[in-house]
ROGUNU-170829 format. One line per 2 residues: number of its first residue (from 1); for each residue z, x, y of N, C-alpha, C. Coordinates in nm, 4 decimals, always signed. Each point is the difference from the previous one (the first is absolute). Example, Ala and Ser with C-alpha at 12.3 -4.5 7.8 and 13.67 -1.06 7.14 Angstrom:
REM ROGUNU-170829
1 = +0.7800,+1.3190,-0.5690,+0.0000,-0.0890,+0.1190,+0.0000,+0.0900,+0.1200; -0.0720,-0.0350,+0.1050,+0.0060,+0.0820,+0.1190,+0.0730,-0.0770,+0.1090 $
This chain:
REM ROGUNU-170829
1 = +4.1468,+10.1308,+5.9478,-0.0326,-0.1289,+0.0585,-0.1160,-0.0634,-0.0782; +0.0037,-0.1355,-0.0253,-0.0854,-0.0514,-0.0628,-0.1068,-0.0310,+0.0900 $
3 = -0.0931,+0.0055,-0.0392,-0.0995,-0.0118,+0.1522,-0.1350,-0.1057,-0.0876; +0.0309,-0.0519,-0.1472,-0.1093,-0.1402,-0.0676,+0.0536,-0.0812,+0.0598 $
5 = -0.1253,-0.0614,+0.0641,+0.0056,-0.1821,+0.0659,+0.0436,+0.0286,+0.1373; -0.0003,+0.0955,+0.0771,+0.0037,+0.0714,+0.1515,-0.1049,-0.0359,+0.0545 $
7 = -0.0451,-0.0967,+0.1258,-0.0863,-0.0864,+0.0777,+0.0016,+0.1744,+0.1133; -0.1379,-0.0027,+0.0054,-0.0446,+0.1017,+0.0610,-0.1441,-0.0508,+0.0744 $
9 = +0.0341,+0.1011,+0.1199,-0.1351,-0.0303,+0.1012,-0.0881,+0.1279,-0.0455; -0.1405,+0.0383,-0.0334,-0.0493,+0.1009,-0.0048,-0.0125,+0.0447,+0.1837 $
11 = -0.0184,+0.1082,+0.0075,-0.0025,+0.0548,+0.1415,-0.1193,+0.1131,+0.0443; -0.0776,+0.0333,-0.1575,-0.1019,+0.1225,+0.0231,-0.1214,-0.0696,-0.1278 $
13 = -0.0823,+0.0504,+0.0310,-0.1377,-0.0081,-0.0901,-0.0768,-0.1594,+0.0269; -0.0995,-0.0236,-0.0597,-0.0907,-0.1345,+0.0256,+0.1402,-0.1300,-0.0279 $
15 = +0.1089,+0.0142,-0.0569,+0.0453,-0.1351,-0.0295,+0.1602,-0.0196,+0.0749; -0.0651,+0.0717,+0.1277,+0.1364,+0.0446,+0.0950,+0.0175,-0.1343,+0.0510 $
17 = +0.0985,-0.0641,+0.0456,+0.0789,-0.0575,+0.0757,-0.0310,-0.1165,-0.1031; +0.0438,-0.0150,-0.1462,-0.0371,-0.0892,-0.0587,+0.1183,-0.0281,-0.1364 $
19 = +0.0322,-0.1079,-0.0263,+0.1670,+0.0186,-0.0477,+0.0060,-0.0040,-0.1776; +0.0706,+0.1079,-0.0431,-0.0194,+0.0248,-0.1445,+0.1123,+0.0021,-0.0471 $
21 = +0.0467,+0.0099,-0.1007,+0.1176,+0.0048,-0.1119,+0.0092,+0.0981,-0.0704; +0.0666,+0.0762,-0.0365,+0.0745,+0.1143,-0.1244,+0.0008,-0.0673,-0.1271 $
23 = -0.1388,+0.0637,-0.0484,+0.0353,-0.0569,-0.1824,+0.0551,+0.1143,-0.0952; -0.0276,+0.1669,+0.0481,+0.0562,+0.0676,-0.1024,-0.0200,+0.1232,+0.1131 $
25 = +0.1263,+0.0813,-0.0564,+0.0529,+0.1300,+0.0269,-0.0657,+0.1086,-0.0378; -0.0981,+0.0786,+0.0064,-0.0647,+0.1320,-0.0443,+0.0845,+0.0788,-0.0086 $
27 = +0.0384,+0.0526,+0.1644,+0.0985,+0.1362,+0.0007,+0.0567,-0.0404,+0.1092; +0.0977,+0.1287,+0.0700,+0.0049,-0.0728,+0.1251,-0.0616,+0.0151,+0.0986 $
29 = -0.1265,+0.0134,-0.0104,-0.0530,-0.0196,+0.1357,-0.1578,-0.0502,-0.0413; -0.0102,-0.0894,-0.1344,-0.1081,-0.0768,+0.0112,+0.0428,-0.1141,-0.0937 $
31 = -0.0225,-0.1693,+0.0570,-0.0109,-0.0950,-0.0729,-0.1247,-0.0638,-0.0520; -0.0558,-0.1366,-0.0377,-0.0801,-0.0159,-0.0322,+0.0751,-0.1808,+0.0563 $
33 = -0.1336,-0.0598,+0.0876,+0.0551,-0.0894,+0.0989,-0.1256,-0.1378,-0.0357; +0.0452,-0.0998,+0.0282,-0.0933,-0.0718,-0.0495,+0.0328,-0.1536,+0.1470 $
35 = -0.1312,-0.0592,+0.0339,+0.0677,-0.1247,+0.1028,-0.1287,-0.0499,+0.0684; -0.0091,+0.0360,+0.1611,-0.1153,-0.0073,+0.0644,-0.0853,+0.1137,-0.0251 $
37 = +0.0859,+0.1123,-0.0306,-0.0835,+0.1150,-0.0222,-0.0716,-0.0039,-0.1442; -0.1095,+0.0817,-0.0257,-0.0054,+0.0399,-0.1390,+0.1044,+0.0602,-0.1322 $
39 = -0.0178,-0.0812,-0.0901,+0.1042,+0.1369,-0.0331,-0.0096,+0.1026,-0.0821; +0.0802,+0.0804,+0.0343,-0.0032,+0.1476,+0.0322,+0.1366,+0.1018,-0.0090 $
41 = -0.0540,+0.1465,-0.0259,+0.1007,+0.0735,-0.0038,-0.0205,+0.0255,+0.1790; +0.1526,-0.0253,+0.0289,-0.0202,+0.1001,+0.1816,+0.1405,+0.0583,+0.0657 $
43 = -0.0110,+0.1196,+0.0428,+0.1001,+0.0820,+0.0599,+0.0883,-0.1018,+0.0510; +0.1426,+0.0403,+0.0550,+0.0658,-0.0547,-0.0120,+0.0055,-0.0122,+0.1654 $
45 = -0.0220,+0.1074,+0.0735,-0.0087,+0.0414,+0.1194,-0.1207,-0.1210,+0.0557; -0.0809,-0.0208,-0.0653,-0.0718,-0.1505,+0.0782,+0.0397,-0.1471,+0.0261 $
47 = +0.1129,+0.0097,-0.0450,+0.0401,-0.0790,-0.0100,+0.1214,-0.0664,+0.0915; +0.0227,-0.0947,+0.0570,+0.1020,-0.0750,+0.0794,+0.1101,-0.0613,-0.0874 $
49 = +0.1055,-0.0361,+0.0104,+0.0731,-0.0530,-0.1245,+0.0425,-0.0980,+0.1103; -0.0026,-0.1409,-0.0548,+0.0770,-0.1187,+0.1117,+0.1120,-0.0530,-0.1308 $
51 = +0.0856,-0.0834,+0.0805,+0.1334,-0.0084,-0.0357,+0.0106,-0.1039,-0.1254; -0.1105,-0.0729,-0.0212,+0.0339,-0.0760,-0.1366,-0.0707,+0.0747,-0.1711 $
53 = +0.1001,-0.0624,-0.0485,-0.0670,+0.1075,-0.1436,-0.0320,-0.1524,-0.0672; -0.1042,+0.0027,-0.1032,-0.0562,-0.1014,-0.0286,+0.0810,-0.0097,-0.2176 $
55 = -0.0038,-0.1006,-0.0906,+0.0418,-0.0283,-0.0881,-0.0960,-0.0036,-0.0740; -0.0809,+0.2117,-0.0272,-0.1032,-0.0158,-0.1367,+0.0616,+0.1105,-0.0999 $
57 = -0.0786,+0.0025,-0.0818,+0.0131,+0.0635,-0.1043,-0.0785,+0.1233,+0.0235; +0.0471,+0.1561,-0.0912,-0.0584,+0.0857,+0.0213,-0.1505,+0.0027,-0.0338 $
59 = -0.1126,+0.0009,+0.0344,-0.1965,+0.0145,-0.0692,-0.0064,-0.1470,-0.0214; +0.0262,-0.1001,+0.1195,+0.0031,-0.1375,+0.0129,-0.1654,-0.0074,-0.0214 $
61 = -0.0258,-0.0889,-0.0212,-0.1741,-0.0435,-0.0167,-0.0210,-0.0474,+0.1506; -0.1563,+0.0051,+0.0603,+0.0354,-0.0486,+0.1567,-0.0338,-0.1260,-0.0120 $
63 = -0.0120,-0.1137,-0.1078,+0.0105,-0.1427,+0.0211,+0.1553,+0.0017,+0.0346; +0.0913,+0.0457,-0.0692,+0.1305,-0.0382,+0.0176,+0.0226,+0.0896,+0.1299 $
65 = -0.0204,+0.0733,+0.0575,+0.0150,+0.0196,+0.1685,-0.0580,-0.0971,+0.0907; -0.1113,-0.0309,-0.0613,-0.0190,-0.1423,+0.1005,+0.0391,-0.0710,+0.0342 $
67 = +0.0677,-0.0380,-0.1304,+0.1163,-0.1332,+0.0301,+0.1123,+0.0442,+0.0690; +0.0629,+0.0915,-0.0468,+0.1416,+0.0922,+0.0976,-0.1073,+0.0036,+0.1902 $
69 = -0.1202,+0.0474,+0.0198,+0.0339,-0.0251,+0.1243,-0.0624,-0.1662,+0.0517; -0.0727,-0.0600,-0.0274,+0.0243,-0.1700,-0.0158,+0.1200,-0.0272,+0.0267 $
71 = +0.1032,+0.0102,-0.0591,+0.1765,-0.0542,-0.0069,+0.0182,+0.0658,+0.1640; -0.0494,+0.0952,+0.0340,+0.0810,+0.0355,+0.0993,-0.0558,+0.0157,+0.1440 $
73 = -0.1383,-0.0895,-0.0372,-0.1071,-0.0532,+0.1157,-0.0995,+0.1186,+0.0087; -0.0228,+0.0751,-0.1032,-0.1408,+0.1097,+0.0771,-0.1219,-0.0591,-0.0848 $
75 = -0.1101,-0.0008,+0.0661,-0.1528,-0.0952,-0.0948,-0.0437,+0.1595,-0.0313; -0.0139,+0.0053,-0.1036,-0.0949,+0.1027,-0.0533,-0.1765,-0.0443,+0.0339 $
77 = -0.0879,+0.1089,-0.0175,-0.1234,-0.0693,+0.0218,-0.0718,+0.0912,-0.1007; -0.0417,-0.1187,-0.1083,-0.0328,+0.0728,-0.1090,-0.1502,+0.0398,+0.0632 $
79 = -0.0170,+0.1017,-0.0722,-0.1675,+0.0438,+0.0283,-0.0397,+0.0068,-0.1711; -0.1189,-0.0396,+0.0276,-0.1078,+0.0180,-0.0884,+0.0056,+0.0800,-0.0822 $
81 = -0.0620,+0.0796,-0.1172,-0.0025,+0.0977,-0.0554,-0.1219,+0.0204,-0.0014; -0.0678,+0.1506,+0.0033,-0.1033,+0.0238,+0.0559,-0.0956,-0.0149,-0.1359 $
83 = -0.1076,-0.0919,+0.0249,-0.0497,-0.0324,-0.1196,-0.1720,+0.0556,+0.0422; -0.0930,+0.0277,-0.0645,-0.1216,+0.0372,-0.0271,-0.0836,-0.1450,+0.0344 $
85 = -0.0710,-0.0648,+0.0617,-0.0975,-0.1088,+0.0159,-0.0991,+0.0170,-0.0402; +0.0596,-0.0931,-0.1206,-0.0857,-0.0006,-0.1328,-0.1623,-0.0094,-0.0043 $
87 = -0.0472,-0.0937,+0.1380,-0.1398,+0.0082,-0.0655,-0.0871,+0.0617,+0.0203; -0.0131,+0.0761,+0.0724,-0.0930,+0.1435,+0.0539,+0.0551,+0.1096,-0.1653 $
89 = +0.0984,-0.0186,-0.0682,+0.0377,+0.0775,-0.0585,-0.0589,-0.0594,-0.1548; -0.0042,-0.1360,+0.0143,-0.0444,-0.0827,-0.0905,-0.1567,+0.0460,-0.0432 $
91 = -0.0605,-0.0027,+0.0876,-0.1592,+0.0217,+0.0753,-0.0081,+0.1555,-0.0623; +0.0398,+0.0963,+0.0595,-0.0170,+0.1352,-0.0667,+0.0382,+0.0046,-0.1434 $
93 = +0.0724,-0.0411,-0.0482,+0.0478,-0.0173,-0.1606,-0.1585,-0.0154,-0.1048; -0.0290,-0.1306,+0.0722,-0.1353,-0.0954,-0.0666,-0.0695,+0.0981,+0.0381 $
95 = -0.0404,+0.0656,+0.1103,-0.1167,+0.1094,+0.0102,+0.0246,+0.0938,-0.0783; +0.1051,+0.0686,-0.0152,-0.0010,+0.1511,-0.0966,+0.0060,-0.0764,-0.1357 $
97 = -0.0141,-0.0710,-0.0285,+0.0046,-0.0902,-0.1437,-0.1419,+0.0272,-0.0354; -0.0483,-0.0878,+0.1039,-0.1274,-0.0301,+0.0191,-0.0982,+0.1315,-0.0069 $
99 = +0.0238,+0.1114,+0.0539,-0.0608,+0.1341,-0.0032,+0.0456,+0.0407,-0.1637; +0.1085,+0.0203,+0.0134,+0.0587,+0.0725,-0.1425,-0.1093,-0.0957,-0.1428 $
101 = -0.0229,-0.1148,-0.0297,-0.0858,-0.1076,-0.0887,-0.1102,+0.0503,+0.0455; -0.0930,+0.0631,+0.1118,-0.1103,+0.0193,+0.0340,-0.0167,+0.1187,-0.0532 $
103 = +0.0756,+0.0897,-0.0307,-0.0421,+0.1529,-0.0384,+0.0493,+0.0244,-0.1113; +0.0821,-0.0953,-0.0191,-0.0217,+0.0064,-0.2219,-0.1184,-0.0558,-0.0384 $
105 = -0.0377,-0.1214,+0.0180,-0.1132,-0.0391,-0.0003,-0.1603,+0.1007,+0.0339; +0.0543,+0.0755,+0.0911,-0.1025,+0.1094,+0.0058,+0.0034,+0.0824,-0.1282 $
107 = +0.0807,+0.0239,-0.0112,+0.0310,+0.1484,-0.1091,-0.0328,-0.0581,-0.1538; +0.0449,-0.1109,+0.0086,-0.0469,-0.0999,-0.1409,-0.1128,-0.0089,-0.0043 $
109 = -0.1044,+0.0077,+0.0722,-0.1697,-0.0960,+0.0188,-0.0378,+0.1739,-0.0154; +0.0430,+0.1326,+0.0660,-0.0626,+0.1173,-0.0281,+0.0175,+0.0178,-0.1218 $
111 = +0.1191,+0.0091,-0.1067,+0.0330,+0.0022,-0.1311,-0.0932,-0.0826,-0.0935; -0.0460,-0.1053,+0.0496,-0.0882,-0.0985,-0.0517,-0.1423,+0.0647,-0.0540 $
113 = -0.0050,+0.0129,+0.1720,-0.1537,+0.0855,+0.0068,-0.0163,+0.1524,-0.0958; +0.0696,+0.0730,+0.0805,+0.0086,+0.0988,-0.1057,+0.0095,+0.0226,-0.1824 $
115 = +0.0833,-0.1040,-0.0277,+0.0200,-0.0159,-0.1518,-0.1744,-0.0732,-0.0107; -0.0608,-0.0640,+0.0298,-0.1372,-0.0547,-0.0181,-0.0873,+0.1244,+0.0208 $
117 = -0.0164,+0.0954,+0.0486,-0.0689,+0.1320,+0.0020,+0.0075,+0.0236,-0.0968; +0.1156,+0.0356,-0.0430,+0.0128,+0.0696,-0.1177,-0.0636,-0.0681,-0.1437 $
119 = +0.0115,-0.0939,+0.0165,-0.0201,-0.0817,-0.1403,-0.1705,+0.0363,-0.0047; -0.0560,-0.0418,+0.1189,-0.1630,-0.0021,-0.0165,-0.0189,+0.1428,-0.0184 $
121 = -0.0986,+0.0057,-0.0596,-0.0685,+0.1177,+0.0161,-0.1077,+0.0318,+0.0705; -0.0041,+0.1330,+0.0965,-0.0555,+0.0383,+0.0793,-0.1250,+0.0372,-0.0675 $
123 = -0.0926,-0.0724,+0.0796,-0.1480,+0.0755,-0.0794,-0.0350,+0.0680,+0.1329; -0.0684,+0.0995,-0.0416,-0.0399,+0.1063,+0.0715,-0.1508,-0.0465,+0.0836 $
125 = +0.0240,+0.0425,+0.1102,-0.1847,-0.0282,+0.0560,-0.0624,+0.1209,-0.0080; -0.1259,-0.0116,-0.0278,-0.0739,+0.1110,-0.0417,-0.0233,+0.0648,+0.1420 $
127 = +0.0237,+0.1350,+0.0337,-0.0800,+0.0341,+0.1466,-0.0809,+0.0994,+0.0154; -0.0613,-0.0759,+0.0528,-0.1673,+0.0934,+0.0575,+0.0167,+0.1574,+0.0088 $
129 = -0.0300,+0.0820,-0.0295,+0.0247,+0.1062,+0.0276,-0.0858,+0.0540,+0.1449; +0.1077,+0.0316,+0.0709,-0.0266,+0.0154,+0.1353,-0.1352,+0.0710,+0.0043 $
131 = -0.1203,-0.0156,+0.0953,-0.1009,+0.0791,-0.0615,+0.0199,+0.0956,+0.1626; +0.0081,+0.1198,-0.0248,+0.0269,+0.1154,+0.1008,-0.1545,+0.0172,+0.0776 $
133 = +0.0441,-0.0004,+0.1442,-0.1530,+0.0251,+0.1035,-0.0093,+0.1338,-0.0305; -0.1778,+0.0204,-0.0209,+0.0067,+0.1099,-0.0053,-0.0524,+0.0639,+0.1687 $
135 = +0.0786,+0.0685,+0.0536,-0.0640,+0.0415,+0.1252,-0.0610,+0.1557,-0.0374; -0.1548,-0.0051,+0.0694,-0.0404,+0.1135,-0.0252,+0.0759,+0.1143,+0.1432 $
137 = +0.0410,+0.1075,-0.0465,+0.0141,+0.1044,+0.0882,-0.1092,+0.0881,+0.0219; -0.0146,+0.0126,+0.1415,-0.0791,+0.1065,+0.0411,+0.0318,+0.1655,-0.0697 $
139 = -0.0849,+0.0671,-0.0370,+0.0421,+0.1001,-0.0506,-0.0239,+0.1210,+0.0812; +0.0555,+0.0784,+0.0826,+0.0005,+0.0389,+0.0904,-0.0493,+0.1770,-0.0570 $
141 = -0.1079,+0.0383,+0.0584,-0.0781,+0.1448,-0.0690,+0.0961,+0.0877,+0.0545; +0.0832,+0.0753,-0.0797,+0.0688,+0.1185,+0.1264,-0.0916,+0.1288,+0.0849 $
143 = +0.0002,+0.0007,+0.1035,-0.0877,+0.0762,+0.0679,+0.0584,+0.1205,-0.0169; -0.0939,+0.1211,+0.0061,+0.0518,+0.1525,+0.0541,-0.0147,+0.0406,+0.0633 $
């Protein structure tokens, strides 16, 4: 039985009671379904089969399912694609920019410094020679 372009109710998981189409055959007991639902590979057993078969092609693209269920009165409701909001993301970008330029800049200005050590020459300071206390000790007579 050909079972591409088979109008199906899902009946189990988050996209249950929600109406999908047969775009391709896995095995027999998993298709890959595309409509209100996501699409997806799904058991075959979740599935409801209602009595009209629809006029697509096998790994149809889902613009062209749209239009197949349009023709036959179902509104798809496109959703969004889940996108990142950009400017909090914008904002951290410019900061680690901003850090990353701050600590080359560090490492450059130590290289700086350091290469300038070297060039001068170190003159020595003369130092005092520590002058040691002299503490007198008691000298203790040993008794007998």
């Amino acid at each position: 039985m050909e079972k591409i372009g088979l109008l199906c109710m899902k009946i189990a998981g988050r996209d249950s009671n929600k109406k999908c189409v047969i775009i391709e055959e896995i095995d027999e007991n998993y298709v890959i379904i595309d409509g209100e639902t996501r699409r997806r590979k799904c058991n075959i057993k979740h599935l409801e089969f209602l009595d009209e078969k629809l006029d697509i092609k096998k790994g149809a693209e889902h613009q062209e399912i749209v239009d197949v269920f349009k023709k036959i009165g179902i509104e798809l409701i496109e959703k969004k694609s889940k996108t990142v909001y950009t400017k909090p993301l914008k904002k951290r970008i410019l900061k680690t920019r901003a850090q990353m330029e701050k600590k080359k800049q560090q490492k450059t200005e130590k290289k700086e410094t350091k290469s300038e050590e070297k060039k001068k020459p170190e003159t020595k300071k003369s130092k005092k020679p520590e002058e040691k206390k002299i503490t007198a000790k008691k000298e203790e007579k040993p008794t007998k």
